[in-house]
C-alpha positions as CSV (number, residue, x, y, z in Angstrom):
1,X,19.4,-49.7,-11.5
2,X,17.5,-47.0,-13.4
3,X,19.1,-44.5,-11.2
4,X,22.7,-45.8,-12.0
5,X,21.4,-45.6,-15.4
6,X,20.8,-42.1,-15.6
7,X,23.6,-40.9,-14.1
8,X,26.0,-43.2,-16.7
9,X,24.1,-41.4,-19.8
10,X,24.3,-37.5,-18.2
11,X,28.2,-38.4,-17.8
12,X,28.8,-40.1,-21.0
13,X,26.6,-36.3,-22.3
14,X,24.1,-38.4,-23.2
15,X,21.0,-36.0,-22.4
16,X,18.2,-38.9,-23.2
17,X,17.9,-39.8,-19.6
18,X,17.2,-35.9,-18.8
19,X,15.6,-34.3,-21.2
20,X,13.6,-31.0,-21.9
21,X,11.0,-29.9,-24.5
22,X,11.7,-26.8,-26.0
23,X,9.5,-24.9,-23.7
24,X,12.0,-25.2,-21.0
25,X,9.9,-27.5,-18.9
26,X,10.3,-31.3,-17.7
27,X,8.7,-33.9,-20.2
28,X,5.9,-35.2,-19.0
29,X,5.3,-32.6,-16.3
30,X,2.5,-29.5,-16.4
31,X,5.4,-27.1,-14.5
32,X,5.7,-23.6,-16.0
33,X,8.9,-22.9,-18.0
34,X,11.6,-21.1,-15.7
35,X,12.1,-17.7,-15.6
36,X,15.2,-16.0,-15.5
37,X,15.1,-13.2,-12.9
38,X,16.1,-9.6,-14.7
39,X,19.8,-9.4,-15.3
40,X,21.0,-5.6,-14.3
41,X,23.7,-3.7,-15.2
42,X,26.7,-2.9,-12.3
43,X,26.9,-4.6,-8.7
44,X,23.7,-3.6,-7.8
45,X,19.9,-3.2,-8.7
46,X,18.7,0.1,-9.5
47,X,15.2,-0.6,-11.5
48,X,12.0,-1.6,-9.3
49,X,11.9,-4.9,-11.3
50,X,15.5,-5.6,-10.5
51,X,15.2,-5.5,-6.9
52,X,13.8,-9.1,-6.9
53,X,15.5,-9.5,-3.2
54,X,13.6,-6.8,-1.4
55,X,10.6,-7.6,-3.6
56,X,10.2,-10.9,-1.8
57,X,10.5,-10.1,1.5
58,X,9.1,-13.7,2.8
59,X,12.2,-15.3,0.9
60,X,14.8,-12.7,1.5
61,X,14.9,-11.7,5.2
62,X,18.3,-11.0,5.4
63,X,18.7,-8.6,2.7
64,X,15.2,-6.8,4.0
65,X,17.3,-6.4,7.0
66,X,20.1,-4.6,5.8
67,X,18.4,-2.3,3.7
68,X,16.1,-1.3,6.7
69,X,19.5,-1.0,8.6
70,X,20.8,1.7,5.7
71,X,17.9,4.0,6.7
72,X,16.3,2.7,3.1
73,X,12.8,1.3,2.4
74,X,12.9,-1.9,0.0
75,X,10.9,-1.8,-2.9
76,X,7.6,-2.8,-2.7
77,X,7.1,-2.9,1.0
78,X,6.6,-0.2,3.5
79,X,7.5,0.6,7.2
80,X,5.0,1.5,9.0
81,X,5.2,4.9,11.4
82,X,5.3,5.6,15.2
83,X,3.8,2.1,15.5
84,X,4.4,2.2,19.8
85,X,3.2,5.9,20.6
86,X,0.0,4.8,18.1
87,X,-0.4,2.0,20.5
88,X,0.3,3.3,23.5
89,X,-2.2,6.1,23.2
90,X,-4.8,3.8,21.6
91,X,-4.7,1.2,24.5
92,X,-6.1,-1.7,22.6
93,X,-8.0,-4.3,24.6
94,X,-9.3,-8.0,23.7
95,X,-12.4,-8.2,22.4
96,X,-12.6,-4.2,21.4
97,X,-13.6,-3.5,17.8
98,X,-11.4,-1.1,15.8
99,X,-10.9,1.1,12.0
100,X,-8.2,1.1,10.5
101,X,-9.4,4.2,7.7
102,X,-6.1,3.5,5.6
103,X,-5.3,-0.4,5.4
104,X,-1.8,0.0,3.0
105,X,0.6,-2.0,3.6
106,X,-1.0,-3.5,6.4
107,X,1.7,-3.3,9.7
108,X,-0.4,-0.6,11.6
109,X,-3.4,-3.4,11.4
110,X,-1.1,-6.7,11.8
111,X,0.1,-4.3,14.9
112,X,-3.4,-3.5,16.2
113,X,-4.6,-7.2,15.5
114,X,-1.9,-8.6,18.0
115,X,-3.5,-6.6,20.6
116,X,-6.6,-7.8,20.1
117,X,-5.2,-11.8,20.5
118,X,-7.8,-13.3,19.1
119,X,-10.6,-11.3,20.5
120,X,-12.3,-8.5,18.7
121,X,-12.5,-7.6,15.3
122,X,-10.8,-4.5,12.8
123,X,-12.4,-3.3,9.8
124,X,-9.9,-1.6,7.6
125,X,-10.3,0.5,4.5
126,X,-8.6,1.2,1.3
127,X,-9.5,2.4,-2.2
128,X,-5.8,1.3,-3.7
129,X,-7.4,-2.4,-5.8
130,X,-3.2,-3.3,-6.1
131,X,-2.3,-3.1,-3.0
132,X,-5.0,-3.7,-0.7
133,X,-5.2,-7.8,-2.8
134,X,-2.0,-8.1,-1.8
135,X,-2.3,-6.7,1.7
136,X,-4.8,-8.9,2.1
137,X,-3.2,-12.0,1.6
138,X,-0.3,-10.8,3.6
139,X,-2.3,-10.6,6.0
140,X,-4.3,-14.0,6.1
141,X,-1.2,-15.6,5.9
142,X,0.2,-14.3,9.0
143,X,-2.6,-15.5,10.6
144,X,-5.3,-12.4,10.5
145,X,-8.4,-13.9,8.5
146,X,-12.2,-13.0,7.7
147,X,-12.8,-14.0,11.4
148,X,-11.3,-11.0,12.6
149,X,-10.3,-8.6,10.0
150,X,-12.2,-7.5,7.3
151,X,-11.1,-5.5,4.7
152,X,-13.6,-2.6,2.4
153,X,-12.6,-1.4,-1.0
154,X,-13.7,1.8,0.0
155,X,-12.3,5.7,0.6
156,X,-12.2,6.7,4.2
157,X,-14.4,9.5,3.9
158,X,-16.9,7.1,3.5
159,X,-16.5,5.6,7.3
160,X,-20.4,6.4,7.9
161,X,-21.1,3.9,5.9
162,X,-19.1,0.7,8.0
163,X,-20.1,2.2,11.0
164,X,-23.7,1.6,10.1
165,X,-23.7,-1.9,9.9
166,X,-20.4,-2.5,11.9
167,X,-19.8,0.4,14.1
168,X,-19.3,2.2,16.8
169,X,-15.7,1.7,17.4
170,X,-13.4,1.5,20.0
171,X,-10.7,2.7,18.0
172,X,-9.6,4.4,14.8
173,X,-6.3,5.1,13.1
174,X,-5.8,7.3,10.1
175,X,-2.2,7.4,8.7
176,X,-2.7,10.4,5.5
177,X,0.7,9.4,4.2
178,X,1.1,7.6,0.4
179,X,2.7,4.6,1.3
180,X,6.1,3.4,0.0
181,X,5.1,0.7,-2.3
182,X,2.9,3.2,-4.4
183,X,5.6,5.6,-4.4
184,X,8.7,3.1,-5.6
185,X,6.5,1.4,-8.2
186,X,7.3,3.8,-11.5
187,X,3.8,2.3,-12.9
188,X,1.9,4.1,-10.7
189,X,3.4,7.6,-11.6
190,X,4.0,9.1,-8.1
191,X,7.6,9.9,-8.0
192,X,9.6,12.4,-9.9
193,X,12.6,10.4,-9.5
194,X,12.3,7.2,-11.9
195,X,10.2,7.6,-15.1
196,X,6.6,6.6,-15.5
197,X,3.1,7.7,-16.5
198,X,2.1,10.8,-14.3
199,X,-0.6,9.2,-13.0
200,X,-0.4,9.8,-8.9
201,X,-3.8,8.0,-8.4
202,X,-4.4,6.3,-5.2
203,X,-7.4,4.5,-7.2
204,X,-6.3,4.3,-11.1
205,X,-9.2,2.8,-11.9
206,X,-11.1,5.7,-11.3
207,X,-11.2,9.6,-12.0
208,X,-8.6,11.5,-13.9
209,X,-4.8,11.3,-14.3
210,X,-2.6,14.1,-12.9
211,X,-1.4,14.5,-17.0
212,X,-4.8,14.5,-18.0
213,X,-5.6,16.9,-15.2
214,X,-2.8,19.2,-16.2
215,X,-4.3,19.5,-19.8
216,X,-7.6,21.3,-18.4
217,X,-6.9,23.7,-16.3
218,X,-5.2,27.3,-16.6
219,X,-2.5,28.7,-15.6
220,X,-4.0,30.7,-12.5
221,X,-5.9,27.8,-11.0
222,X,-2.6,25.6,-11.5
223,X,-0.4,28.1,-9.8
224,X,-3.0,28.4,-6.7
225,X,-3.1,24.2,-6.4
226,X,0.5,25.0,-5.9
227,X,0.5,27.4,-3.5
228,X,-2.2,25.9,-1.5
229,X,-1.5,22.4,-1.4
230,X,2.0,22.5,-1.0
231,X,3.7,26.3,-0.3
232,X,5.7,26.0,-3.8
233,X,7.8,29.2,-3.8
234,X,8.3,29.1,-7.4
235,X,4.4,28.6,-8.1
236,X,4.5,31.4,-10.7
237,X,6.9,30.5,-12.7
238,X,6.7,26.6,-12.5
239,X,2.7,27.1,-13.5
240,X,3.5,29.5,-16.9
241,X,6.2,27.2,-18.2
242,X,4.0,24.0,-17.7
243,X,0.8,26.1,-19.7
244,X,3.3,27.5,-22.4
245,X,4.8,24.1,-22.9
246,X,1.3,22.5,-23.1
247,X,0.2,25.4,-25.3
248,X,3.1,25.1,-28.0
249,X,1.9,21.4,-28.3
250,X,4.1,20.4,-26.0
251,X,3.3,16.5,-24.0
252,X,3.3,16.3,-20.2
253,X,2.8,12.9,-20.3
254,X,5.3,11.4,-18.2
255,X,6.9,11.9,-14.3
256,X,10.5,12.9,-16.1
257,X,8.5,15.5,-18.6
258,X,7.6,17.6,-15.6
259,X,10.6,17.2,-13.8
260,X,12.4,18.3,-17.1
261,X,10.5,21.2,-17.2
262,X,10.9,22.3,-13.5
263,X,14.2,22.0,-13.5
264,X,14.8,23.9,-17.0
265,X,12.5,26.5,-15.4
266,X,14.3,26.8,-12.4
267,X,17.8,26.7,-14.1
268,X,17.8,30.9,-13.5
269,X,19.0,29.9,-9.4
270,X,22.3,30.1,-8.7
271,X,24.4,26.9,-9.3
272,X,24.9,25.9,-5.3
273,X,21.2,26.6,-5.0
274,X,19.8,24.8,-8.0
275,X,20.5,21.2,-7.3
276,X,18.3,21.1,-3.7
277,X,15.7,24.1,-4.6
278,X,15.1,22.3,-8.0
279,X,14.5,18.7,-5.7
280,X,12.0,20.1,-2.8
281,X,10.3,22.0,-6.4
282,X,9.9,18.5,-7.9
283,X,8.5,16.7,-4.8
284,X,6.6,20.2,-3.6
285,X,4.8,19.8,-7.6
286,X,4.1,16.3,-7.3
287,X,2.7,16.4,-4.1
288,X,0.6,19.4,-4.8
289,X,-0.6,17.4,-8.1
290,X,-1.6,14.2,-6.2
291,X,-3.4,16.2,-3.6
292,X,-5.5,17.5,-6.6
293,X,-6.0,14.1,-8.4
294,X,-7.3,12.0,-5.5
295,X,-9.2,15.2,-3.7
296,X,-7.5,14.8,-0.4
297,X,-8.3,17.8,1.6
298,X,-12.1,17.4,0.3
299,X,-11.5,13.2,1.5
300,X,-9.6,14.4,5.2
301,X,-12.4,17.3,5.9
302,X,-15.6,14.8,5.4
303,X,-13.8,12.2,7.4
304,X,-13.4,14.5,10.3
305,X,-16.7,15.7,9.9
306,X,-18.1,11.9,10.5
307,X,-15.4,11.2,12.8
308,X,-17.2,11.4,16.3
309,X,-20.4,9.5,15.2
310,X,-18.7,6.1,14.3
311,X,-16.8,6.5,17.5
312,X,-18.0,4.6,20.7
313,X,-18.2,6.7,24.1
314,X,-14.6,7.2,24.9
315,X,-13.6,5.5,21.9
316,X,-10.3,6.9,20.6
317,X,-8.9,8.1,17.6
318,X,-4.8,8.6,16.2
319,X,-4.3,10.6,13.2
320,X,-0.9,10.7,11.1
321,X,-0.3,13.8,8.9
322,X,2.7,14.1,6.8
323,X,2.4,18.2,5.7
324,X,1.0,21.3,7.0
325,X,-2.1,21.5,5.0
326,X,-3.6,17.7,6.7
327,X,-2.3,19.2,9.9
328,X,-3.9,22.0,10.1
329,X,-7.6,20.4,9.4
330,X,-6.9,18.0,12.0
331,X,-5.6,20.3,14.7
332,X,-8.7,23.0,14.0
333,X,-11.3,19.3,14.2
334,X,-10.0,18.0,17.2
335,X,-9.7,21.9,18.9
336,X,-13.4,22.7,17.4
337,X,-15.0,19.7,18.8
338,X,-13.1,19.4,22.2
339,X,-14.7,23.2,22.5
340,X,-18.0,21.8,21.9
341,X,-17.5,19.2,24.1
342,X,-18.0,16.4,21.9
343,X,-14.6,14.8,22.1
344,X,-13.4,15.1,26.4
345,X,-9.2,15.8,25.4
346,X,-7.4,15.9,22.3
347,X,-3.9,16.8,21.4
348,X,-2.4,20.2,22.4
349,X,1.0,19.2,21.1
350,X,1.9,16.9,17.8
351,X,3.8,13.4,18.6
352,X,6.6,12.7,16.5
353,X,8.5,9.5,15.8
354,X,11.6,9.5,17.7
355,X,15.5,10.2,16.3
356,X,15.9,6.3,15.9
357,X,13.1,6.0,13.2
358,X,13.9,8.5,11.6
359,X,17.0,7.4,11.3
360,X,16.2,3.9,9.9
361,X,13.1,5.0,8.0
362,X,14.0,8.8,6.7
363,X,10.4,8.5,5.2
364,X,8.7,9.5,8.8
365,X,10.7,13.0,9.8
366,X,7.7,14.8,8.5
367,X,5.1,12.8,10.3
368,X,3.1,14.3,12.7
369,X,0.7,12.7,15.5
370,X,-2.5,14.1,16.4
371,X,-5.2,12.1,18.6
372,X,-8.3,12.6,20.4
373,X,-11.1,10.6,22.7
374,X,-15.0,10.5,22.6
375,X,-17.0,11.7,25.1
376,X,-18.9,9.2,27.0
């Protein structure tokens, strides 16, 4: 009768027999008022925020799908690299106990966990506090708890330190590559392409901005960070327009200041050459910048430097590099050591991830796959 009721009043317009207070929620419930997901201009999302589809991934599987199928990375998430050769090379056995030195996202470790089934344990590391929360939970919820994963808000140089208490391992991974979520999320500052602070901190809670880092040095020591962490071409002249902006009271502030500036300063090109030599400037900068920030070559060297001790006899390790400079400390490690007998084989030759990844995950053509195994 009360039902019949109810439905007579909402048809007559008669609201009293469904009614809300003005905060939007039912009376006498304790729900939270509903939310409107961002409105965006056109037929589809451009800003972060307004990808609400691929930034619930657990809700929208379908849509994940298709923008994986584009060759595209949704927003927020991000596709792990040459998942099979790291396993196949790794050979991952129950009960084994494993590193994972750069957590992210998590699918190299929900990978590695699988082949543990059940048995075994991974210890995984990451300094991001954002991501590595979220990453967590993930995790846990597909079924990967304390029991056999635990996760240290730590920096991977720092692997000495678990493999005190928890070590030797079985296995490591190291993939050196920013992952996609940090990259897409304009709060975080770490691509040229959508505006944000320029920040490019793994760890924002700690050390110094890449804007703030920009205000204290000089021109010559900016123009050799470009040069040596990422072969800019244009060094020179990228380095004196950033000082004489700064020095006319110019701000640097944000991701599109820089770009503005690179791009005005390399506006002397030749109009079919401007538009791609002016792109590879702007990621060549910013990658040059966050290797600066988060002191990444200083990280990689003291993590191959501890490398063999938190290895078991004939443990193994797979490391991912993603430009010339991680590369090339890797490949003179693994050679070094092998010489000396302290690792038995290592990689002559890089692995790469095959035509197919790249093509659905354009992110991975640069990636490169070096690996090595203990001595017993």
């Amino acid at each position: 009768m009360e039902i019949k009721m109810e439905f007579e009043n909402k048809k007559d317009g008669n609201t009293a027999g469904h009614r809300k207070d003005v905060s939007g929620t039912e009376p006498g419930t304790t729900g939270q008022p509903h939310k409107r997901r961002v409105r965006y201009k056109g037929t589809h999302p451009r800003n972060f925020k307004e990808k609400y589809k691929e930034l619930q991934p657990e809700k929208y599987a379908d849509t994940i799908a298709k923008v994986v199928q584009k060759g595209s990375t949704p927003a927020g998430m991000h596709i792990s690299i040459c998942v099979n050769e790291i396993l196949d090379f790794l050979q991952i056995q129950p009960g084994q106990k494993g590193l994972d030195a750069t957590l992210g996202y998590g699918g190299h470790t929900q990978a590695m966990l699988k082949c543990l089934k059940g048995e075994g344990h991974i210890h995984a590391l990451d300094i991001d506090p954002i991501e590595s929360v979220k990453t967590k939970a993930r995790l846990e919820q597909a079924g990967f708890g304390e029991e056999i994963l635990t996760i240290h808000h730590m920096n991977f140089a720092d692997i000495d330190q678990v493999a005190e208490e928890d070590g030797p391992f079985d296995f490591v991974l190291a993939d050196l590559g920013v992952s996609s979520m940090q990259i897409d999320n304009p709060e975080r500052g770490f691509s040229y392409k959508t505006e944000g602070p320029l920040d490019l901190r793994l760890n924002p809670e700690k050390g110094e901005s890449a804007a703030k880092r920009l205000r204290e040095i000089d021109q010559e020591e900016l123009q050799g960070m470009l040069i040596e962490n990422s072969d800019e071409p244009y060094a020179e002249e990228i380095a004196k327009a950033v000082m004489t902006t700064l020095k006319r009271g110019g701000k640097i502030e944000t991701t599109q200041d820089l770009r503005r500036i690179i791009e005005e300063t390399l506006s002397f090109l030749p109009e079919r050459e401007f538009k791609e030599s002016a792109k590879k400037s702007c990621q060549r900068t910013f990658q040059a910048l966050r290797i600066d920030v988060n002191s990444e070559f200083e990280v990689l060297y003291q993590f191959l430097e501890k490398l063999p001790d938190v290895l078991a006899p004939g443990g193994r390790v797979a490391i991912l590099t993603f430009h010339s400079g991680e590369d090339r400390l890797v490949k003179r490690s693994f050679k070094e050591l092998k010489r000396a007998g302290i690792y038995s084989d290592a990689a002559t030759d890089v692995i790469r991830p095959s035509a197919e990844e790249c093509r659905l995950n354009p992110r991975a053509r640069s990636t490169k796959m070096r690996w090595a195994v203990r001595s017993e």
